[in-house]
Biotite code that builds the C-alpha atoms (Angstrom):
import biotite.structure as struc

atoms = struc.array([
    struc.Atom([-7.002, 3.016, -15.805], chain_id="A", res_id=1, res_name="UNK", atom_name="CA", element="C"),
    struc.Atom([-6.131, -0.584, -16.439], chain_id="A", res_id=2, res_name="UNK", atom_name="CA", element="C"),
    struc.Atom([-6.363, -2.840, -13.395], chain_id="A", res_id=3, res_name="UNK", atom_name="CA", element="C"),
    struc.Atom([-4.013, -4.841, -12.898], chain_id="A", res_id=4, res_name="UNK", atom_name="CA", element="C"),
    struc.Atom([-5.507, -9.082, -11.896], chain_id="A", res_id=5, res_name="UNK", atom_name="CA", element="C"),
    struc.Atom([-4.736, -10.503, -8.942], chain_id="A", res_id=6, res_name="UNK", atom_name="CA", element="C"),
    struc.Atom([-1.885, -13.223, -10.066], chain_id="A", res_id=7, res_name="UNK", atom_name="CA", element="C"),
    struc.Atom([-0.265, -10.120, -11.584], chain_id="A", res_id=8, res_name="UNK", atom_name="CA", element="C"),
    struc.Atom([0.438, -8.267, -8.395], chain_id="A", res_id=9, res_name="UNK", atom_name="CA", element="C"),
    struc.Atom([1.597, -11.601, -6.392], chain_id="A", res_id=10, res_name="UNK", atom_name="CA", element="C"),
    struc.Atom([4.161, -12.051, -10.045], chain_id="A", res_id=11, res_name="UNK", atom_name="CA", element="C"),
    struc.Atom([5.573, -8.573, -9.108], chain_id="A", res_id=12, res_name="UNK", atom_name="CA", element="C"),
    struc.Atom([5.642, -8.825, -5.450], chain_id="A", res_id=13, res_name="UNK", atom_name="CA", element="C"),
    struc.Atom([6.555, -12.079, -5.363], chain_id="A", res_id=14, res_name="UNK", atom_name="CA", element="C"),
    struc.Atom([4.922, -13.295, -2.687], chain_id="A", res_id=15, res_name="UNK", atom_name="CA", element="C"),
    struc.Atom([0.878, -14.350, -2.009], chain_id="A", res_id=16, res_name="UNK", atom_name="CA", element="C"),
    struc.Atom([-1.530, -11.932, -1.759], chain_id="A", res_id=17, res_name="UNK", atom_name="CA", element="C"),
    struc.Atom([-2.729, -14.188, 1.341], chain_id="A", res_id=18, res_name="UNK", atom_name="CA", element="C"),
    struc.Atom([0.450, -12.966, 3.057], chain_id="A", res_id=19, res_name="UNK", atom_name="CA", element="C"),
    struc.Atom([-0.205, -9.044, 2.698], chain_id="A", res_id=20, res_name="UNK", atom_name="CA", element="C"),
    struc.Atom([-4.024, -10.076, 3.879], chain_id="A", res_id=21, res_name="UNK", atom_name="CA", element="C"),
    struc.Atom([-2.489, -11.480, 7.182], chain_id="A", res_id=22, res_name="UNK", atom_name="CA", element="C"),
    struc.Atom([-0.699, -8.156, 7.944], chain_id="A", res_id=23, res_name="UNK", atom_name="CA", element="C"),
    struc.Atom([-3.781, -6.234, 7.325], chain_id="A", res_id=24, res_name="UNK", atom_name="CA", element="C"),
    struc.Atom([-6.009, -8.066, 9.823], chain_id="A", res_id=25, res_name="UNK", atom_name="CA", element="C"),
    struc.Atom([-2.319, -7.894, 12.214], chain_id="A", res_id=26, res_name="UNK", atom_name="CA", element="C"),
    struc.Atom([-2.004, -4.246, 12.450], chain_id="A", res_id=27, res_name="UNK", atom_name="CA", element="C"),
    struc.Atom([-5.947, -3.916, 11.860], chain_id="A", res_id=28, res_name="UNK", atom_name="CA", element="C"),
    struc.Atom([-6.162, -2.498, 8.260], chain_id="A", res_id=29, res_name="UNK", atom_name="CA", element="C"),
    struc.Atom([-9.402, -1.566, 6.689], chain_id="A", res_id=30, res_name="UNK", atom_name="CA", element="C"),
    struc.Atom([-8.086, -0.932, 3.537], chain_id="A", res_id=31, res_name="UNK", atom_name="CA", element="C"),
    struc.Atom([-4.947, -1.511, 1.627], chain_id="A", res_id=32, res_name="UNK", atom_name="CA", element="C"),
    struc.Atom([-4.026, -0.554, -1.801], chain_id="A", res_id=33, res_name="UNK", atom_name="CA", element="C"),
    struc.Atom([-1.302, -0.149, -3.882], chain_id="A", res_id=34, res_name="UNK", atom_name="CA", element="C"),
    struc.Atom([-0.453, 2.913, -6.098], chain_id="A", res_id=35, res_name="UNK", atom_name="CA", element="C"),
    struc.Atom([2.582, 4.242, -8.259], chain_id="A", res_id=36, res_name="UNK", atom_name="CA", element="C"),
    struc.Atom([4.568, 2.456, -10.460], chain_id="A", res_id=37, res_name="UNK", atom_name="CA", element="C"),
    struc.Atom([3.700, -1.381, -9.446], chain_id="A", res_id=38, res_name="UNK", atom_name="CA", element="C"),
    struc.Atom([0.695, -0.790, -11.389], chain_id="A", res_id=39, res_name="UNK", atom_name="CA", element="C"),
    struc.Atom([2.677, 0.559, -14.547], chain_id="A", res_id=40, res_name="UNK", atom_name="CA", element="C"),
    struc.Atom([4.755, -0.633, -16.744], chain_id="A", res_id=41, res_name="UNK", atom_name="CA", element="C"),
    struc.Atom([7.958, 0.474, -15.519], chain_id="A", res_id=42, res_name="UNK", atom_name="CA", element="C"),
    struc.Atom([7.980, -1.048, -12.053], chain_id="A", res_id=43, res_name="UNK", atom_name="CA", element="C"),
    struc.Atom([11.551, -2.469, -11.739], chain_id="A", res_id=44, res_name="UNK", atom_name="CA", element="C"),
    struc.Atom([13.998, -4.474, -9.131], chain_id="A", res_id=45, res_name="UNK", atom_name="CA", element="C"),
    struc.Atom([14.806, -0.550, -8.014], chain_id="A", res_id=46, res_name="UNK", atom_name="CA", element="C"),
    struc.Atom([11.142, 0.271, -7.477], chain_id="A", res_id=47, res_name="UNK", atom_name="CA", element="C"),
    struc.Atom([10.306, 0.797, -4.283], chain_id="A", res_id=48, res_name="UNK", atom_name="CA", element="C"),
    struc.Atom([6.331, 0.067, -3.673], chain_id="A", res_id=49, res_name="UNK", atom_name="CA", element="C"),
    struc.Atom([3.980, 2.257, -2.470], chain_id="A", res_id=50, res_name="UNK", atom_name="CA", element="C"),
    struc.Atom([0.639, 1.355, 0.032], chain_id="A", res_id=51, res_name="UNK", atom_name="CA", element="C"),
    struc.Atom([-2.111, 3.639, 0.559], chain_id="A", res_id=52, res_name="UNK", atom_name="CA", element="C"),
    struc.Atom([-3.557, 2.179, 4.475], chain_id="A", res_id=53, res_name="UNK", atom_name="CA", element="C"),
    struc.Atom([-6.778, 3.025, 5.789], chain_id="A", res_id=54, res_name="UNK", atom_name="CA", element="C"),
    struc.Atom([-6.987, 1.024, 9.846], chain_id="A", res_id=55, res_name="UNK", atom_name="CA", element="C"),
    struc.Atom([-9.889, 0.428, 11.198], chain_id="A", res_id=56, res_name="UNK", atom_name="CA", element="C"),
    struc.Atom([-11.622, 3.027, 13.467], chain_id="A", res_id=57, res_name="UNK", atom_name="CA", element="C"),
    struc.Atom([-9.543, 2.953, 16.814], chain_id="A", res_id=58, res_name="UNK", atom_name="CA", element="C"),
    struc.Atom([-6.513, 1.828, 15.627], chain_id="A", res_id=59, res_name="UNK", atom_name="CA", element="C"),
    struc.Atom([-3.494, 3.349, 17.179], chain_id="A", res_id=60, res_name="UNK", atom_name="CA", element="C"),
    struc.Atom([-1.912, 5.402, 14.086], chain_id="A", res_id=61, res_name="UNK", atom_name="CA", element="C"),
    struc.Atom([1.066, 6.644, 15.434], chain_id="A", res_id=62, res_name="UNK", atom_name="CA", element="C"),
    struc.Atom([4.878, 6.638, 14.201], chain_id="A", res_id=63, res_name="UNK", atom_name="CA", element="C"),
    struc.Atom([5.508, 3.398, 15.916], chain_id="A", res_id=64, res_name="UNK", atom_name="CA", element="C"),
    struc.Atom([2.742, 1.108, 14.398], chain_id="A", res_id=65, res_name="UNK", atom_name="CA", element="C"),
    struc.Atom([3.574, 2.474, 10.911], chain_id="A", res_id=66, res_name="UNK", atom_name="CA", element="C"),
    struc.Atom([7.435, 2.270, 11.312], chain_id="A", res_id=67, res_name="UNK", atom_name="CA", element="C"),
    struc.Atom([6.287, -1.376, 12.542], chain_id="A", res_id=68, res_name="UNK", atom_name="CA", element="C"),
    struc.Atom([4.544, -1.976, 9.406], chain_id="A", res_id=69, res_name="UNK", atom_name="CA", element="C"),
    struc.Atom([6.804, -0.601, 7.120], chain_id="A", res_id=70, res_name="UNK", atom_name="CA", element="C"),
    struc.Atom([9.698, -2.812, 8.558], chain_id="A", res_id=71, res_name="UNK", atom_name="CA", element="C"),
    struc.Atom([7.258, -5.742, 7.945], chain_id="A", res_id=72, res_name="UNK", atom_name="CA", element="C"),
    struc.Atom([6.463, -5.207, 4.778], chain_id="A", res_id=73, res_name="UNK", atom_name="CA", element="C"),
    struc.Atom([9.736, -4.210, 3.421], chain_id="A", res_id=74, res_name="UNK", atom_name="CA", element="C"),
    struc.Atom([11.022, -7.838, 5.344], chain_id="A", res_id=75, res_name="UNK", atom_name="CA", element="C"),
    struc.Atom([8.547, -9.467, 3.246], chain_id="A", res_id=76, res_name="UNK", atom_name="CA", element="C"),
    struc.Atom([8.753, -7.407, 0.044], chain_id="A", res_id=77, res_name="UNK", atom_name="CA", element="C"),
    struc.Atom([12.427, -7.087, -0.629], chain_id="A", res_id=78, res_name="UNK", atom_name="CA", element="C"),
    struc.Atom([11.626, -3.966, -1.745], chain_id="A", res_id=79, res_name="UNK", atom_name="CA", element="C"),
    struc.Atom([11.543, 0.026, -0.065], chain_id="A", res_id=80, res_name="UNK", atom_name="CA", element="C"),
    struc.Atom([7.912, 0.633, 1.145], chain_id="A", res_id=81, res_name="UNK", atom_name="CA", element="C"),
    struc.Atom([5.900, 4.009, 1.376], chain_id="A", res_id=82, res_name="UNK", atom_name="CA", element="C"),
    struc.Atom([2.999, 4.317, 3.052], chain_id="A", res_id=83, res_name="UNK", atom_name="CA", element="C"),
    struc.Atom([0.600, 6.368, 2.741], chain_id="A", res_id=84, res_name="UNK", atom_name="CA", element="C"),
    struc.Atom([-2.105, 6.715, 5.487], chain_id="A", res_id=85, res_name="UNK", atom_name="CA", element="C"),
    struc.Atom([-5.176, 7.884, 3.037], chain_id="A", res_id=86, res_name="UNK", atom_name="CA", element="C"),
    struc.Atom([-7.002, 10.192, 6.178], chain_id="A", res_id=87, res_name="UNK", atom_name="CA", element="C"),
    struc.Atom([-3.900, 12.185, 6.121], chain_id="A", res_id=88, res_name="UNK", atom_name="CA", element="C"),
    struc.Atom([-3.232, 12.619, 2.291], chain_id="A", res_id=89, res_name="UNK", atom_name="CA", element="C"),
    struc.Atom([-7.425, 13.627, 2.278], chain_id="A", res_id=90, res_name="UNK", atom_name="CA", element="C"),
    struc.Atom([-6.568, 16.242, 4.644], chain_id="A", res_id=91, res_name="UNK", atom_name="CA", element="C"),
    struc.Atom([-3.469, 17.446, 2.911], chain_id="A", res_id=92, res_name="UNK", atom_name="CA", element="C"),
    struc.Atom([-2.778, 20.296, 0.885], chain_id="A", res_id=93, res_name="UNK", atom_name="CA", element="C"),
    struc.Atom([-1.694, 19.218, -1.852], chain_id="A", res_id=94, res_name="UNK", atom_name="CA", element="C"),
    struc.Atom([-4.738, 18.419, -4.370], chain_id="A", res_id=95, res_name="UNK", atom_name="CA", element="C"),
    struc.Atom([-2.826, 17.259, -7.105], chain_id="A", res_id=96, res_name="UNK", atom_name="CA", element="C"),
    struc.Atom([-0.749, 14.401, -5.389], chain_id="A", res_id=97, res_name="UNK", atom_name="CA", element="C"),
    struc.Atom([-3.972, 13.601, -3.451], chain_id="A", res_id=98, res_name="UNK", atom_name="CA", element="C"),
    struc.Atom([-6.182, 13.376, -6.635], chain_id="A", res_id=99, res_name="UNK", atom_name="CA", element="C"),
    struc.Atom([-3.395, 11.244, -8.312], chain_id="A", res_id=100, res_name="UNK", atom_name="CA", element="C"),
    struc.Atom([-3.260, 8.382, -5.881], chain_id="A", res_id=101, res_name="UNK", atom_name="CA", element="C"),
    struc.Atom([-6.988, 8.332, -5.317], chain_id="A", res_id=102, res_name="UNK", atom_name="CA", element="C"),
    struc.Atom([-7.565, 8.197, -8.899], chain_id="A", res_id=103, res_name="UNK", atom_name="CA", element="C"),
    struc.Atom([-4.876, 5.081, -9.824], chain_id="A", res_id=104, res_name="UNK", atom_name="CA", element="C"),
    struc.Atom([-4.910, 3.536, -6.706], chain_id="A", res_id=105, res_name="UNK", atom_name="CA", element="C"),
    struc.Atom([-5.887, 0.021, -6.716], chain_id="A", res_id=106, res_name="UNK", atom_name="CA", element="C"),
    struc.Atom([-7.360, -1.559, -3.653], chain_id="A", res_id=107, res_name="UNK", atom_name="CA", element="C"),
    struc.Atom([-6.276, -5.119, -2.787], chain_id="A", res_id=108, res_name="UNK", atom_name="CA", element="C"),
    struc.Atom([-7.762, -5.865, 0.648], chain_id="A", res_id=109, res_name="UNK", atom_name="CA", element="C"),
    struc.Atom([-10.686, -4.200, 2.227], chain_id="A", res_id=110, res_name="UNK", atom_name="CA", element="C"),
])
């Protein structure tokens, strides 16, 4: 898998990777990366962008922090946000979504 630089993921989310730091250490984030099609070649103004979040140990996980975050993000963005919180997808059934996102995900703040 080709990993994508840092001054290539600001170009296609426009914005500073500085800001998306700032939100992690807000809604105390351990680890954030990105997964799906920003990281290919046919991410696109319709894209929406997908997060894989890991908080620190804690960390209230609930509906309302991540509905919180989301709404940030997207604010920021421009762009629909997924999130994926990456306890629950390693608990999940489903082995092959699980296994593709761990395997192209790309971390960006940890």
């Amino acid at each position: 898998m080709l990993l994508l630089s840092h001054s290539e993921i600001e170009q296609r989310l426009k914005i500073s990777l500085n800001q998306l730091f700032d939100i992690c250490q807000q809604y105390n984030i351990k680890e954030m990366a990105l997964f799906g099609s920003i990281l290919r070649d046919d991410f696109n103004n319709k894209s929406d962008i997908d997060f894989l979040i890991s908080f620190q140990p804690n960390t209230p996980q609930g509906l309302l922090t991540i509905s919180k975050l989301k709404s940030h993000l997207e604010s920021l963005l421009n762009y629909p946000v997924d999130i994926t919180i990456k306890d629950s997808l390693k608990d999940g059934d489903n082995w092959i979504r699980r296994n593709e996102i761990l395997n192209t995900a790309q971390t960006i703040y940890e």
